[in-house]
C-alpha positions as CSV (number, residue, x, y, z in Angstrom):
1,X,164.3,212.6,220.6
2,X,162.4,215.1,218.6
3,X,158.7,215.2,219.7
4,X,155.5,217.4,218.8
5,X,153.0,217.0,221.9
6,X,149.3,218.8,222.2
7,X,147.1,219.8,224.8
8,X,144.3,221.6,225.9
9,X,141.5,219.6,224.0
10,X,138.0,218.6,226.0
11,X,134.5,219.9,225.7
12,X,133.0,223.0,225.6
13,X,129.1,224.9,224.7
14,X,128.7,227.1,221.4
15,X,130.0,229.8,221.7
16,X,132.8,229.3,224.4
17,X,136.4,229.5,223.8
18,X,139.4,226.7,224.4
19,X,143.3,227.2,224.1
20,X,145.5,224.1,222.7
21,X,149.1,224.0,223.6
22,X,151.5,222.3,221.1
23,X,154.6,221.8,223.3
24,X,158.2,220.8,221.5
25,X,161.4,219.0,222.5
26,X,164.5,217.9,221.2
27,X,164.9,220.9,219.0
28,X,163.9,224.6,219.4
29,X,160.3,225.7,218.5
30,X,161.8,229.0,216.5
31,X,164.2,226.3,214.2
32,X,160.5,225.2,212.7
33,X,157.8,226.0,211.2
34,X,154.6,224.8,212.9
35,X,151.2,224.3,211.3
36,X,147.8,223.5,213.0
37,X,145.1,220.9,211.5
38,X,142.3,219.5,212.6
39,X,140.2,216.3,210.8
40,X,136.8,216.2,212.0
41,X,134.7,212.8,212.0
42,X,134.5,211.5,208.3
43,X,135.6,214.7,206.8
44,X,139.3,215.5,205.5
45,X,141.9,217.3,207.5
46,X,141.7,221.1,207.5
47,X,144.8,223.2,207.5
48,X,144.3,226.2,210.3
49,X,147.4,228.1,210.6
50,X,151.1,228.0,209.4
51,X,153.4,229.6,211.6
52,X,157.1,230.4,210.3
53,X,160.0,230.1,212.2
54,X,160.4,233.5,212.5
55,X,156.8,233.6,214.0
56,X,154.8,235.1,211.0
57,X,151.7,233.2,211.0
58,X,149.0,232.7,208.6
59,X,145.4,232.0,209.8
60,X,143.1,230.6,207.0
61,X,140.6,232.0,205.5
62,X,137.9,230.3,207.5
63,X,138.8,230.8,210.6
64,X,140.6,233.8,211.0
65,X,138.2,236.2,213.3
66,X,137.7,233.2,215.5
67,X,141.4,231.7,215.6
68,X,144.3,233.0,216.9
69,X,147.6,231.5,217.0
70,X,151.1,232.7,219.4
71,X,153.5,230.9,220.5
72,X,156.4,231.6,223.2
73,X,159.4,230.4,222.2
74,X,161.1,230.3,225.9
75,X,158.3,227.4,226.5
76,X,159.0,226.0,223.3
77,X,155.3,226.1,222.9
78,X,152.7,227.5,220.5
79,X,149.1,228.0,221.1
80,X,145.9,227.9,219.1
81,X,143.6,230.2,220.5
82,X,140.1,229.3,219.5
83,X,136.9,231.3,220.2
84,X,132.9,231.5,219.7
85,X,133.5,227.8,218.8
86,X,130.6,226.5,216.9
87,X,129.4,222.2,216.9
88,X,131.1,222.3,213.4
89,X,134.6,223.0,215.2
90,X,134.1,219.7,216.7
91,X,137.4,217.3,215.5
92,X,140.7,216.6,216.6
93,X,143.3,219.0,216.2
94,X,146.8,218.3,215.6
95,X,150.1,220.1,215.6
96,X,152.7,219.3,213.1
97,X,156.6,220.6,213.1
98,X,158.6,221.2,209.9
99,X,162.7,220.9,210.5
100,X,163.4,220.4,206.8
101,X,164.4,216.8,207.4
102,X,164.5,214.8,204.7
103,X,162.5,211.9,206.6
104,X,159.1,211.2,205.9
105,X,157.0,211.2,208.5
106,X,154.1,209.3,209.6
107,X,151.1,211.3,210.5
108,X,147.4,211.0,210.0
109,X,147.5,212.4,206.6
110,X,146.7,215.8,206.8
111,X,149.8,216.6,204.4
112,X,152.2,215.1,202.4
113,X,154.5,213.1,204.1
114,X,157.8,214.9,203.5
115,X,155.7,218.6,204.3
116,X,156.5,218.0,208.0
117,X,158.2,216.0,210.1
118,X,157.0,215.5,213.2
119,X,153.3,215.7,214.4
120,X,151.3,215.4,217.9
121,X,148.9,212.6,218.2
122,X,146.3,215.7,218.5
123,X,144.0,216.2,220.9
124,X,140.0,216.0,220.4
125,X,137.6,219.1,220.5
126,X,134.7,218.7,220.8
127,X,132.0,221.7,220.8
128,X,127.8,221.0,222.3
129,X,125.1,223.1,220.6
């Protein structure tokens, strides 16, 4: 069974820093590209990075200074590094995996259905001014 799990997720101050794990099984992490969202409370999901199998990642434009993203392939895992959070980083954060299935899949609507195919069941974050 194919399966996206993250962890890592809890509370932190302003200004302090937090590492999510997004750990995969039933296929190998460098087979798919990954992305990282997040959807904070009533807003719309944000896309944070996209990471392609071959490990090239792309931070958006928002984050990147604060964000970091690496992954090790031996773990199967990749890692969202997050620093100087801010209150506004406050959401829950999922990890989605893209195998090029033809499958949609059933996520919480961060993107289209057949754009990945697996996804976590995220983990919250949540940052106190």
């Amino acid at each position: 069974e194919r399966q996206v799990v993250e962890s890592g997720g809890g509370s932190v101050q302003a200004g302090g820093s937090l590492t999510l794990s997004c750990t995969v099984s039933g296929f190998r992490l460098d087979d798919a590209d990954m992305g990282w969202y997040r959807q904070a409370p009533g807003a719309e999901c944000e896309q944070v990075s996209f990471t392609s199998d071959d490990g090239t990642t792309r931070i958006t434009d928002s984050f990147q200074g604060r964000f970091t993203v690496t992954r090790d392939t031996a773990k199967n895992t990749i890692y969202l590094q997050m620093n100087s959070l801010r209150s506004e980083d406050t959401a829950v954060y999922y990890c989605a995996a893209d195998l090029g299935e033809s499958t949609p899949s059933d996520g919480p609507g961060c993107a289209g259905p057949y754009e990945y195919n697996y996804w976590g069941q995220g983990t919250q974050v949540t940052v106190s001014s």
